[in-house]
Each structure stands twice: as C-alpha cells, then as structure tokens.
C-alpha positions in Angstrom: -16.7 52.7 45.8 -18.1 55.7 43.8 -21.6 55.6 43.2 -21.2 55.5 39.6 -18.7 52.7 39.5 -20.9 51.0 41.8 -24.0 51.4 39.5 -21.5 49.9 36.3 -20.4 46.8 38.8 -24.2 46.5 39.6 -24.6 46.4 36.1 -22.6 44.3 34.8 -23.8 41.6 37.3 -27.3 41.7 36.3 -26.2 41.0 32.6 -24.3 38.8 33.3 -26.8 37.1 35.2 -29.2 37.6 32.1 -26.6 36.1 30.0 -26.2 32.9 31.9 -29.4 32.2 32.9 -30.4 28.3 31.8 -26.8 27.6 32.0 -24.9 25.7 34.6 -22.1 26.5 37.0 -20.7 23.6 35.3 -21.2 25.1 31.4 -24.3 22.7 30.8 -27.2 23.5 30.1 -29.8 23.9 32.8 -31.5 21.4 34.4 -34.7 22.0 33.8 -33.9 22.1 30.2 -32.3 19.3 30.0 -34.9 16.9 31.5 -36.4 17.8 28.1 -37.1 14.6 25.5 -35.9 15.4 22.4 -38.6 16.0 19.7 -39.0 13.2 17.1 -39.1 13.6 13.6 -41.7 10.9 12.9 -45.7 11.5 12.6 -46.5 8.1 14.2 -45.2 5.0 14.8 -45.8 4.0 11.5 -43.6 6.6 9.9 -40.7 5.4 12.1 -41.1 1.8 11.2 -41.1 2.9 7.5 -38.4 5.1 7.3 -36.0 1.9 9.5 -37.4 -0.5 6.7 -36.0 2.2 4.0 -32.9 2.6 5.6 -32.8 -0.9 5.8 -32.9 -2.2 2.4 -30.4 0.5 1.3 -28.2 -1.1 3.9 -28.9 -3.9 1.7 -28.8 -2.8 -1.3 -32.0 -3.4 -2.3 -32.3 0.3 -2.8 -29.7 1.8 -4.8 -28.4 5.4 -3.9 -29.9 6.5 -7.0 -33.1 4.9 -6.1 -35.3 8.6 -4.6 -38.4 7.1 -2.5 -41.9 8.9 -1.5 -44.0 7.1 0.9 -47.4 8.9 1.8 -50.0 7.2 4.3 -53.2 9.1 5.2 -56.3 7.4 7.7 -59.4 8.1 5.8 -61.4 7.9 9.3 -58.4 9.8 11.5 -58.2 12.5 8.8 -54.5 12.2 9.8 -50.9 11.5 7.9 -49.0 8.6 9.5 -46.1 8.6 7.3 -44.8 10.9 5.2 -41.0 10.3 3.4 -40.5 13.2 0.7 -44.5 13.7 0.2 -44.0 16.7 -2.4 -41.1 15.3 -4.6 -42.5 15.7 -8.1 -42.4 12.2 -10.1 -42.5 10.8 -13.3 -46.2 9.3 -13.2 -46.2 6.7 -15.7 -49.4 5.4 -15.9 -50.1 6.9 -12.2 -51.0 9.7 -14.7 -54.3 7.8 -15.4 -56.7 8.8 -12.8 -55.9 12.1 -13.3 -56.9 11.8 -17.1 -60.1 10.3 -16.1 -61.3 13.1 -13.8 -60.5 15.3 -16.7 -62.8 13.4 -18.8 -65.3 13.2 -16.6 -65.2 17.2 -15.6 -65.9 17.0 -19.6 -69.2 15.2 -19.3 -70.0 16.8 -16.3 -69.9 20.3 -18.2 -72.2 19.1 -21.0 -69.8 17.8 -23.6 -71.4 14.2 -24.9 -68.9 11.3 -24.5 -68.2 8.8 -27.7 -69.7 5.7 -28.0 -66.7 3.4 -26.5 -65.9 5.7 -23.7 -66.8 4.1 -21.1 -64.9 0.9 -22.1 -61.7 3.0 -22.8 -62.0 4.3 -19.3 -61.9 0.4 -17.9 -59.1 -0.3 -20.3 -57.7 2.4 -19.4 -57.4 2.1 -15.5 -58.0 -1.5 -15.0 -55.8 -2.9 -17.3 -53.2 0.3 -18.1 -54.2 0.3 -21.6 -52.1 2.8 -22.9 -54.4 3.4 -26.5 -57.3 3.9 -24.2 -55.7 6.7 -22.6 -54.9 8.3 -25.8 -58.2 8.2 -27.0 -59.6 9.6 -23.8 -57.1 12.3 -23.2 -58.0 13.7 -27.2 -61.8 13.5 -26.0 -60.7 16.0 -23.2 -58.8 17.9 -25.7 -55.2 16.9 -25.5 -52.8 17.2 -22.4 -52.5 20.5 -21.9 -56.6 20.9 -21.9 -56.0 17.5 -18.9 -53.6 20.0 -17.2 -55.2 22.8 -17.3 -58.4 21.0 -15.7 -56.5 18.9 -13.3 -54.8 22.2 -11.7 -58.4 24.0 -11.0 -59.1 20.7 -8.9 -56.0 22.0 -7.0 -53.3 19.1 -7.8 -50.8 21.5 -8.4 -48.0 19.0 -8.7 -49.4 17.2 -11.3 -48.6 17.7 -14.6 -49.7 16.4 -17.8 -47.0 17.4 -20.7 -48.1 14.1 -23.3 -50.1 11.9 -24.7 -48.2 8.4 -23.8 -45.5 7.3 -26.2 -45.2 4.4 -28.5 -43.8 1.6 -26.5 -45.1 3.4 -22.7 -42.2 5.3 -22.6 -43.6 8.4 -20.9 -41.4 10.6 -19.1 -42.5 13.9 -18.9 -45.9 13.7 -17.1 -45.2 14.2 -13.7 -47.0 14.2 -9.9 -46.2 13.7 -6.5 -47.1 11.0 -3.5 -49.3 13.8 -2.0 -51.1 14.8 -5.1 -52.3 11.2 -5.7 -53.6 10.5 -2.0 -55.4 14.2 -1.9 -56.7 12.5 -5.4 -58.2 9.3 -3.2 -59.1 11.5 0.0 -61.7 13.0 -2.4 -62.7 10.9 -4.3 -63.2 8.3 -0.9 -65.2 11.8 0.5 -67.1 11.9 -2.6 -66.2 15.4 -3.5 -64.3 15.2 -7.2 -67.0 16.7 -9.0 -69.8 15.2 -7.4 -70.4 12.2 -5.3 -72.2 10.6 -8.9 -69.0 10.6 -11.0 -66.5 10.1 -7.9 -68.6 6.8 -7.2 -68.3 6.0 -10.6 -64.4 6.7 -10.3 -63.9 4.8 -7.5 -65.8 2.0 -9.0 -63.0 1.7 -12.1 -60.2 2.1 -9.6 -61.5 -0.9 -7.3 -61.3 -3.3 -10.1 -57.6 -2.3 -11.0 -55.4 -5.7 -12.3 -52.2 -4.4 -11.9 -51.7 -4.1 -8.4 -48.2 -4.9 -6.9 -49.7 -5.5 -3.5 -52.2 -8.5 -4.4 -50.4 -11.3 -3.6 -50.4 -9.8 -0.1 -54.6 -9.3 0.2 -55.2 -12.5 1.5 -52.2 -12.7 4.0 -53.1 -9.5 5.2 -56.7 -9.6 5.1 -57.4 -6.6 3.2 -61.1 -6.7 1.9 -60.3 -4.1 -1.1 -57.5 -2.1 -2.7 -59.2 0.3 -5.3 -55.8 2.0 -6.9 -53.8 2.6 -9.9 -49.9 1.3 -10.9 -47.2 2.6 -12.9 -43.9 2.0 -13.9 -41.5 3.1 -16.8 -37.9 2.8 -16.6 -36.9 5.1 -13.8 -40.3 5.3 -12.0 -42.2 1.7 -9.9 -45.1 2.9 -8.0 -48.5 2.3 -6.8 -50.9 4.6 -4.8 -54.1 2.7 -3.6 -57.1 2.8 -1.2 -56.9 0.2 1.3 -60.1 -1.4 3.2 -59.9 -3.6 6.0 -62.2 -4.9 8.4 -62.3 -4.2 12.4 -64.6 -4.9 15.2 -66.0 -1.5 14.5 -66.3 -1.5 10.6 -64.6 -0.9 7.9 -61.4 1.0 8.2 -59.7 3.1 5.0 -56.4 4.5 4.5 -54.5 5.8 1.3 -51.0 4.6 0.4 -48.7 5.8 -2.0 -45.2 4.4 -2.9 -43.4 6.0 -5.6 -39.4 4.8 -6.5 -37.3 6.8 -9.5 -34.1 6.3 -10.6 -33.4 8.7 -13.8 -30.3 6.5 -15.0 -33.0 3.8 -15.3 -34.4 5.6 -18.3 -31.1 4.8 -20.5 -31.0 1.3 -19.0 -31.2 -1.9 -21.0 -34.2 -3.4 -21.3 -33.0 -6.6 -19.2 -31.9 -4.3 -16.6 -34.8 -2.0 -16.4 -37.0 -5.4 -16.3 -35.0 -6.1 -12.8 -35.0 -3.0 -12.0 -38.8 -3.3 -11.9 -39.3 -6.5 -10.1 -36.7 -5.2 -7.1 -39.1 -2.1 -6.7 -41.9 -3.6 -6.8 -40.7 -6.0 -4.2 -39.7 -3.0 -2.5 -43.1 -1.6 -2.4 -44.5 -4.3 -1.1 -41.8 -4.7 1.9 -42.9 -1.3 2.8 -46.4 -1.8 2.5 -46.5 -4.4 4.3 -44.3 -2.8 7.4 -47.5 -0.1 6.9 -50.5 -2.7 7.3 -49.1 -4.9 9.9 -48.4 -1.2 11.8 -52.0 0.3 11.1 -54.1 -2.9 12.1 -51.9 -3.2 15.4 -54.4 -2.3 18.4 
C-alpha cells in the first residue's frame, strides 16, 4: 500500500475510533455510561411526594386542567428549598397582597413619616382578619399603589406587583406575586432583616395572629405549635403562604409554605360556583400541606 493511502486508511480508523468511542459493538451505549442513574428532577423527597399528590388529584379531578398550582417549601434552619412546583409563576394575590402593603407602610414610619391615629388597628384588621377597608386606608397612608410598588420592588420582590387599591366587593385581580416572592417575604422577616429586626418582629407579630388560615383545623393533628401567615382567595386565585413552627427534640423547627391555585375562567364564574370552587382548593391546599408536614417531621 502507498504511503499516502496508508496514512488516509490510518486515518480514517482513528476517527472512526473517535467517533464511536462510548458506544457499543452492539449500537448501545457504553457500559460505563450506562451503569449511570438517571438524575431526578425533585429537590427532596418532599418535592416528589408533592408533585405525586398533585398529579393525583388531577387524576381525580379534584384539580381541574385549568386549575395552574405553585407550591414553594423553604427550611428556615437548612436554608434549603424542598419543594418547588412553578415557584416564579406570577399570581393574582388577592389579599396575599397584604403583607406586602404592610411593609410598605412600615418603610413609611421607618423613614420619618408619622402614622394616623388608628393605624395600628387597621394593620390588625388588615392582616388578621383580611379587612379589605383597612387595607385601603393603609395603602393611601403609603401613598396609593403605585407608591406600595414602587417600595415593595427596592425590597427586591420583583414579582410582586401592586396595580390597586381593592375593589368593592374583594374583587381584586390585578395585583399580582408569585410563591417565591411571598416565602423570600417570610425568610426575612423570620431572619429579622425587613427593615430592621424592630418592625419585622412587629410584622411577624400581626402575621402570627392571622384568623383565616385554611390549615387550622390541621394544627392540632399535626402538632404544629404556630402558623404565622396570610390567606387569599378571589374567584380564580385560593392560596395561603405561612410560617410553620413545630417542635423536635432539638427545638423549634421553621419552614415557609406557600400554595397558590388560579383558574382565570373562575373570575366570570357564578357566585355558587366560584363559592365551590373555593372550598375544593382550599381542601386542596390542605391535602398538600399535609403530604408536606407529615414528609418534613419524618426522621
């Protein structure tokens, strides 16, 4: 064979070679690489038992395919995410819009402006029983929405968005924020760093006496010692973010959980059905919360 043929035929062996290497005689792929486990797609253990129990209950049903979910859990102590299910989907907050009105106000005071003489009690009204006149009243102390907005972005929630006062009736649908906006919201708040560790205590202290809470009737079976939160619904949005506390051989233990549910078609609903609507969700909510707890308190 010529030299230069034999260099080509030299050649083309060695690409070939190059080509095929992590491949099989057989056309598989190499053995080596395929004693490999695939990678999962879940954060923890948790996350896969909550994104089963979704898939579950729209085998069921129970959730509708219209029905969009965000589910965010965060360990206050691990500084760690154990589920996450569409974290950054921008919502319609309802009255989830609350606590972000209130460290609006409060970044008010803090900068010197005086508040009026029944603001404190608005603020109570305002998270602890959803009062939606309260909120009014405290959002035109901070100087309207877009003054809230424009405060509520420099704390970096940049998902949040506060378009309105709320509507006669609670039918808000235009303020807006996502599952990770509203557990980054208890994350600092829980570390004391909204502000300053004065007015994020006293925030905290509002949120802890919250009466709307879908998850109550499950505080006792579940032997949570404190859920310090905020609801909201409207037609087309059920959700709930919360801090929960538990007790453990070691202490107290603290995680966030947020579970947001929208359904736009909801909004032009009748009131009968947006009232069922409501109750599935929140039963849904509390399925799911429940798969978290019994999960995060497991040794």
């Amino acid at each position: 064979m010529p030299v230069s043929t034999r260099r080509e035929f030299l050649s083309t062996l060695l690409n070939l070679g190059k080509a095929t290497a992590g491949v099989s005689l057989l056309g598989g792929v190499a053995t080596a690489e395929a004693r490999k486990p695939p990678k999962s797609n879940y954060v923890s253990e948790v996350d896969r038992r909550v994104h089963e129990r979704i898939a579950e209950l729209r085998r069921q049903g129970t959730l509708s395919p219209n029905d969009k979910t965000s589910v965010l859990v965060y360990g206050l102590q691990s500084d760690k995410h154990f589920v996450r299910v569409n974290i950054d989907e921008q919502h319609m907050a309802a009255s989830l819009i609350k606590p972000f009105v209130m460290l609006a106000a409060y970044h008010k005071i803090s900068r010197g402006k005086r508040p009026y003489g029944t603001f404190e009690s608005d603020l109570n009204a305002m998270i602890v029983h959803s009062d939606n006149s309260a909120t009014n009243r405290v959002m035109k102390f901070v100087g309207g929405p877009s003054a809230c907005h424009k405060i509520i972005r420099k704390y970096g929630f940049d998902k949040t968005r506060v378009s309105e006062y709320i509507p006669a009736g609670g039918r808000t649908y235009r303020n807006k924020t996502s599952a990770r906006n509203l557990s980054a919201l208890m994350w600092k708040l829980h570390n004391r760093n909204l502000i300053n560790s004065r007015y994020s205590e006293r925030m905290l202290e509002h949120l802890n006496h919250y009466a709307t809470s879908r998850l109550a009737s499950l505080q006792g079976p579940l032997e949570i010692d404190e859920l310090a939160g905020k609801t909201g619904f409207v037609g087309g949005l059920n959700g709930e973010a919360t801090r929960v506390t538990y007790s453990t051989g070691s202490g107290a233990r603290h995680y966030t959980f947020v579970a947001m549910v929208e359904n736009t078609r909801m909004r032009h609903a009748s009131p009968v059905k947006k009232q069922q609507w409501g109750k599935t969700t929140s039963g849904v909510i509390r399925s799911i919360f429940k798969a978290v707890h019994e999960q995060m308190i497991a040794p």
